[in-house]
N, C-alpha and C positions, 0 to 999 in steps of 0.2 A: 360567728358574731358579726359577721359584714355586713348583715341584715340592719343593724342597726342605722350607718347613713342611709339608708336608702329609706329606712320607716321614717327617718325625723325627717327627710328632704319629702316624703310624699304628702307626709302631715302637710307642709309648709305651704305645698303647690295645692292643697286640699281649700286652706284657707284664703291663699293669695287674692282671689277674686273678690273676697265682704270684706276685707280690708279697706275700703273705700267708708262702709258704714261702720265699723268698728272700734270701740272704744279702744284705742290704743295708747302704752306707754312705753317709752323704752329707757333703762336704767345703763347707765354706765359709770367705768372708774377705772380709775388709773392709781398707781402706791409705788414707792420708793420707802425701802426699812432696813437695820441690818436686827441681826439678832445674834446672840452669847451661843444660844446652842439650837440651832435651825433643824434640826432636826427632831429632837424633842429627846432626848438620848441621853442615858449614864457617861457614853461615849462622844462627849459635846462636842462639835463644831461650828465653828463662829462665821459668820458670814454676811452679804448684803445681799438685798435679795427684791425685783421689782414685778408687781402683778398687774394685771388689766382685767374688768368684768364688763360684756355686753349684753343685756336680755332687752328680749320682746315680752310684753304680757299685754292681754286686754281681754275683750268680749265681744261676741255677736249675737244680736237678735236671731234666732233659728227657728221659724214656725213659732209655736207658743212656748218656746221655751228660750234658753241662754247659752251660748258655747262660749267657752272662757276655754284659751292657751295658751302657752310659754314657752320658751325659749332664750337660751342662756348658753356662754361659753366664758370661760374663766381662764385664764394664762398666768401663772406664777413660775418666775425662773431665779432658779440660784444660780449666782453669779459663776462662785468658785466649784460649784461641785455639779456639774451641768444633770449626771444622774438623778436627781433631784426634782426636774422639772415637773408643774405640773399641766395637764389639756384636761379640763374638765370640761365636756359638754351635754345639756341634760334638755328634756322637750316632756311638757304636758299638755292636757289635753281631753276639759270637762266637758259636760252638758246637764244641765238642771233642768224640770220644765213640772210643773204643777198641773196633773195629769184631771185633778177633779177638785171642789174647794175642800180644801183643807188637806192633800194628801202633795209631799213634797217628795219629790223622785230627782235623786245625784248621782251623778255617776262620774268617775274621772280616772287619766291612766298618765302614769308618766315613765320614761325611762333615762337613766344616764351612764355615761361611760367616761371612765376617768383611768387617764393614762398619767401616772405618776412613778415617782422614785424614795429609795429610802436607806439609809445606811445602815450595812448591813456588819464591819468590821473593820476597827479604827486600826493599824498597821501604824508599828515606830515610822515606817518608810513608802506607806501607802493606803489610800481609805481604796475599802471594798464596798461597792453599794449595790443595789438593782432595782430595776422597773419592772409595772407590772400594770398591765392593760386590763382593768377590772368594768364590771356591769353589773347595774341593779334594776328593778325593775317592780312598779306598785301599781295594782288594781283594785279601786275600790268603788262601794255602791252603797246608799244610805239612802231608806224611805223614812218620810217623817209625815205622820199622821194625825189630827185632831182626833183623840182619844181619853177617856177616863176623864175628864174634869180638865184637860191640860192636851200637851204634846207628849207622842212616843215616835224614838227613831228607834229603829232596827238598820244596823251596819253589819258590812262585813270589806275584810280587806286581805289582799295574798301578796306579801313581796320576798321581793327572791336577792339572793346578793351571789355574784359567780366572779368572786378572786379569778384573775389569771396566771400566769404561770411566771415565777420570776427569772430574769433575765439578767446574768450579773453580770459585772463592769470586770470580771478575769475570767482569761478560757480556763482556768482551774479549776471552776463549778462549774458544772452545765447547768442548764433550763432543770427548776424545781416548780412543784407547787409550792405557797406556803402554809396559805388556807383552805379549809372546809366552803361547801357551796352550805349557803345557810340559804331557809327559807321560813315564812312565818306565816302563816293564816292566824288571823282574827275578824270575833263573832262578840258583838255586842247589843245591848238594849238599855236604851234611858226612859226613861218618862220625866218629862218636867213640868212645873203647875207652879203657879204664881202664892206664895206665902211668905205674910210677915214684910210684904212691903219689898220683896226680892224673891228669886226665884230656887226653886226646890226641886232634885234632882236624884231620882233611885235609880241607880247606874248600875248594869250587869259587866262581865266582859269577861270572853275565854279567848286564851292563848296558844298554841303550837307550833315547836319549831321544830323543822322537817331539815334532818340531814342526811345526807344518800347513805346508804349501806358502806359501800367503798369508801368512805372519808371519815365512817366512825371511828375504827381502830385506828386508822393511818393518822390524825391529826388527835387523835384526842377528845372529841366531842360527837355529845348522847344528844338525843332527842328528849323536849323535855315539854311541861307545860304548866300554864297559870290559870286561875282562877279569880276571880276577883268580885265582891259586893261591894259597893259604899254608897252613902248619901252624903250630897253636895249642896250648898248654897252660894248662894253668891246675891251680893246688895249692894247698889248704889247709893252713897250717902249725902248729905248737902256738903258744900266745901270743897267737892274734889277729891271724898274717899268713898276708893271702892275694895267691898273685901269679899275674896273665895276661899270658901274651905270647902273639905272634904276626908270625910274618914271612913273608915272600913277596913277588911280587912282581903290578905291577895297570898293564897297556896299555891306554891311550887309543886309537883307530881310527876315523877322521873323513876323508874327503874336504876339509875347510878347514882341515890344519893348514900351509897353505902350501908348502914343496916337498919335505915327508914327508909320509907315511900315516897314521903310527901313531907314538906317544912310552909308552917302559915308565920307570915307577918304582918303586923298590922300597915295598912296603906292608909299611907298620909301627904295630904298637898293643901298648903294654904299661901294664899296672894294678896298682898294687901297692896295699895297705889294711895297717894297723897297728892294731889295736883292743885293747892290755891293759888289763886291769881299772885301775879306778880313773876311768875317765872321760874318758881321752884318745882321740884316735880321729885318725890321720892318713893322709891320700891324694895318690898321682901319678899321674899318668898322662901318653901321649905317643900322637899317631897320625898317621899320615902315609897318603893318602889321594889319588885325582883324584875329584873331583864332577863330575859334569855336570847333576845336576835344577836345584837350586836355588844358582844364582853370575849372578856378574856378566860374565863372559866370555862371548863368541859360540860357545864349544865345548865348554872345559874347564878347570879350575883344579887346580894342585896344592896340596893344603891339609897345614899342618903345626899342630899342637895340642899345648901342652904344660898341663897344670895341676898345683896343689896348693894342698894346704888341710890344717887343721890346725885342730882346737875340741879344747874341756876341759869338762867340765860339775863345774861350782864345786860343786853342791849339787842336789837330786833336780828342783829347775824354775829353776837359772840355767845354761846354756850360752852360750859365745863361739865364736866361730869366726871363720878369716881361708882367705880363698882368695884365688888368684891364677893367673889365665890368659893365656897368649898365645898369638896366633897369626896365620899369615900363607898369605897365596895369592897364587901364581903363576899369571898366566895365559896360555895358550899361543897365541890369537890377536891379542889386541894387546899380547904381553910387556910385560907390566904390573904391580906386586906391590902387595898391601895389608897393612898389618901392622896389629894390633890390639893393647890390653893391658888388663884391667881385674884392678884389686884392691878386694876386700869385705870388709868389717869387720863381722860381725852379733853381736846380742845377742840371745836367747833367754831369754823370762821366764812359768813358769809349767809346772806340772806336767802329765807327758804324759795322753792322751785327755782331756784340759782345753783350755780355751778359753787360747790362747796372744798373748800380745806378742813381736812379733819386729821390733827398730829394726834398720833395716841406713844402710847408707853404701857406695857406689861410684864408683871414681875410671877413668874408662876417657879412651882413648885412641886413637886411630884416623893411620895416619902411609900414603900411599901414594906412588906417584910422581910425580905431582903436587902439589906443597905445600898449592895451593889448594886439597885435598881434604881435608885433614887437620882433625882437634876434638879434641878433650877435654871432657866431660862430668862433672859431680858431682852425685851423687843420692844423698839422703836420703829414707827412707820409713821408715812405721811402718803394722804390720800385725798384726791382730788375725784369727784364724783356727783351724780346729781341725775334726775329724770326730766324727760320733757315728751 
């Protein structure tokens, strides 16, 4: 995995020279927070805890097409529990280019590697944690074509996720794995055409997630796959309301669901936005979904999603805002459920493309079928940040 600096540093020297013609932005931020249970844990510890973010993004004109990259490095350190710490750093890296009229050709690849910590056993007389140097990795390609009365893309995408080996903070464990290398291919098709004053969308989409032979038995987790139809709309309305839905329905198909093959549920995702003038700006939304890359189940989970939020901007640099999320998964090999719920309370201070103050507050929740699973968590942070 060494390969990694050496690909995001060649990317870098690749671009360095159209950086002169290039749309460039670069984001950053600084935060100061403590939290009730920093770790997210039955086995809570409390602590303070300060983070910094720096990315590059922009575009270049490339022949007749567009190369858009990125670049990003995150630093979060716990004060008291230094195992904890995190180095995330990630780099993409697209190019688009409209090959004939009406045929649109994307392609883009990015990867990251995240060196973090996490506790692993709370001691009357000592915490046990460990690190663990992990890598992921996304490639994907989308044609979009004038077709049928409308647009049709054709997508496909392959990412890989390779846990490292954890590393704990007593010589009494040695070096483990914890996780399985997950990996996912997806294959899709939409057609979209303009109806009803908004736009109309017949979405395909198949799934697969690919886990090595070696890691099935040893961790627990089957290789599985989804399926998916629905039709979509989505309309802009006068006022400042826009609404997306979509329904259909999305099968799971796996060898380990025990003495079925295959479980369908219905998929569902609807977005609504309210933005009238004067500064108020309010959102919901709801999805219902099976995952199999990233869960906690040996197959599949059914996830349900509700949000909303609601901010007012007082004045041209005070904004408030309140959201609230919840949600829960089901899962299909060891029928098991997890519900979750967090509510944030933030404050916004200081005029836009300005360097900004944002104090938040979060009150989350965590409730599954085992009690002994269950936390709650409160976190305060204050963060300063902004692009130029």
């Amino acid at each position: 995995m060494r390969t990694f600096p050496a690909a995001l540093s060649a990317t870098v020297l690749l671009i360095a020279p159209s950086l002169a013609i290039a749309e460039t932005t670069v984001d950053y931020m600084a935060g100061y927070g403590h939290s009730t249970n920093i770790f997210e844990d039955p086995q809570a510890l409390s602590g303070p805890f300060w983070e910094g973010k720096l990315g590059l993004r922009g575009s270049i004109p490339l022949g007749d097409g567009k190369l858009t990259y990125g670049a990003r490095h995150l630093e979060r350190r716990i004060i008291d529990y230094r195992f904890g710490d995190m180095h995330f750093s990630g780099g993409n890296l697209g190019y688009s280019i409209e090959v004939d009229k009406g045929i649109l050709i994307e392609m883009e690849t990015a990867a990251v590697r995240n060196s973090s910590g996490d506790l692993f056993l709370k001691l009357p007389n000592d915490i046990i944690g460990y690190r663990t140097t992990d890598y992921s990795t996304q490639t994907a390609g989308k044609v979009t074509v004038d077709l049928l009365g409308g647009k049709t893309a054709f997508s496909a995408r392959y990412d890989t996720e390779r846990p490292g080996t954890a590393r704990f903070t007593t010589d009494l464990l040695g070096q483990s794995k914890l996780d399985p290398d997950v990996s996912l291919a997806t294959f899709g098709a939409s057609h979209f055409r303009a109806a009803g004053g908004g736009e109309l969308c017949f979405c395909l989409e198949y799934s697969r997630s690919i886990i090595p032979s070696r890691d099935q038995s040893a961790f627990t987790r089957f290789p599985a796959e989804t399926l998916r139809g629905s039709l979509a709309y989505a309309r802009q309305f006068e006022e400042g309301f826009t609404l997306v839905g979509e329904a259909g329905m999305i099968t799971l198909l796996s060898d380990d669901l025990g003495s079925v093959d295959h479980k369908s549920e219905p998929y569902l995702r609807a977005e609504a936005r309210w933005e009238p003038a004067g500064g108020f700006e309010f959102a919901s939304g709801f999805n219902q979904t099976i995952v199999i890359d990233d869960i906690d189940d040996a197959v599949g989970e059914l996830t349900q999603t509700v949000t909303a939020s609601i901010s007012q901007r007082f004045h041209p640099w005070v904004k408030a805002g309140l959201t609230f999320e919840t949600s829960r998964a089901t899962y299909y090999y060891y029928l098991y459920e997890r519900k979750t719920q967090a509510l944030t309370a933030s404050l916004l201070l200081g005029p836009e493309k300005k360097p900004q103050l944002t104090i938040e507050y979060t009150h989350s929740l965590k409730r599954e079928t085992d009690p002994e699973q269950d936390y709650r968590a409160d976190v305060v942070v204050a963060r300063i940040g902004g692009s130029f």
